[in-house]
C-alpha positions in Angstrom: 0.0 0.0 0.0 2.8 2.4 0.9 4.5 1.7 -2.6 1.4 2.7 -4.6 0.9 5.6 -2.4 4.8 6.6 -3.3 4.0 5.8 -6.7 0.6 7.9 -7.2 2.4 10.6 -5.2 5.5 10.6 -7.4 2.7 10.8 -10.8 0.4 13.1 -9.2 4.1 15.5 -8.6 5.3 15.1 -11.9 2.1 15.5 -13.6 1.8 18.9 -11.3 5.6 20.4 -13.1 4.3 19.3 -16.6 0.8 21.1 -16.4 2.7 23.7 -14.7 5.2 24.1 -17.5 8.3 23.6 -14.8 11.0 21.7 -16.3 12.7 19.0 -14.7 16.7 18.1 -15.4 18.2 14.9 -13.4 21.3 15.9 -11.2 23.6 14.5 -14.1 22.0 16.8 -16.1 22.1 20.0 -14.2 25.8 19.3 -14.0 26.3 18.7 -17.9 24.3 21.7 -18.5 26.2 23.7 -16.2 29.4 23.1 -18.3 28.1 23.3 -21.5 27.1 26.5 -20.5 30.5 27.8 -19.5 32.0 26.3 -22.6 29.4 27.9 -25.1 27.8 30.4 -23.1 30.0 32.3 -20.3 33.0 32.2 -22.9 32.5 34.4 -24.7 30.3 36.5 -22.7 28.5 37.3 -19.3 26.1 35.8 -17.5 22.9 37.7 -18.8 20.1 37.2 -15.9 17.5 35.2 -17.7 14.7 36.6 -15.3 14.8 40.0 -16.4 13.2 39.0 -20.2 9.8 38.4 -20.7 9.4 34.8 -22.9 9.6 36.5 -26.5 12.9 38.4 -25.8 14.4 34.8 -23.9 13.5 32.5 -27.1 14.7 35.0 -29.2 17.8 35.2 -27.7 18.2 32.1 -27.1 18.0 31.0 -30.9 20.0 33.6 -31.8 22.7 32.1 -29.4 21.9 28.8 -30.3 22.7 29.0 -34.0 25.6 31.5 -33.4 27.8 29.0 -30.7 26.9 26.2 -33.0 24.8 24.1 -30.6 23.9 20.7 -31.0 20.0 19.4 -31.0 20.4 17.8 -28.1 22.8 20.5 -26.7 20.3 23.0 -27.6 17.7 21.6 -25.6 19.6 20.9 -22.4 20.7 23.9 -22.1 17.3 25.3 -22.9 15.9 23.2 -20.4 18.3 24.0 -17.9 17.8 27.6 -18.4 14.2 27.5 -18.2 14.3 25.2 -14.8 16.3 28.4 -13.5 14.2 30.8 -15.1 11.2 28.9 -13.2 13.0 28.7 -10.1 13.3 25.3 -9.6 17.0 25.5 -10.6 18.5 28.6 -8.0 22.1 28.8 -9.4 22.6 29.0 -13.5 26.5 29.5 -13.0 
């Protein structure tokens, strides 16, 4: 009984971040975002607080980014992911 109950909690917690639009990065993840970050990202520039744009301004800087370090698809979207945990909070430390 306690295992479904861990289960339906579990679910019931990730349905919650996916309705809620919160993305969710394993810890091995967070880390392999982290340094693709500073090797496509915080080398050639700073760290631009990704708070302070609204969602057009993020996405469009983002793809501009993207395409201009050369990203790979699934590069692309780790980092995006990454970025938007942080953005969402449930990431607290981008660098």
């Amino acid at each position: 009984m306690r295992a479904l109950a861990g289960i339906l909690v579990l679910a019931f917690g990730g349905l919650a971040q996916v309705l809620a639009g919160t993305p969710e990065l394993a810890t091995n993840d967070e880390l392999m975002a982290k340094k693709l970050y500073v090797a496509k990202c915080a080398k050639c520039h700073k760290f631009y607080e990704p708070r302070k744009y609204n969602e057009a301004e993020w996405r469009k800087w983002m793809n501009t980014m993207s395409r201009k370090s050369k990203l790979k698809p699934e590069q692309d979207k780790l980092l995006n992911t990454y970025l938007d945990a942080y953005r969402s909070g449930t990431v607290t430390n981008s660098r």
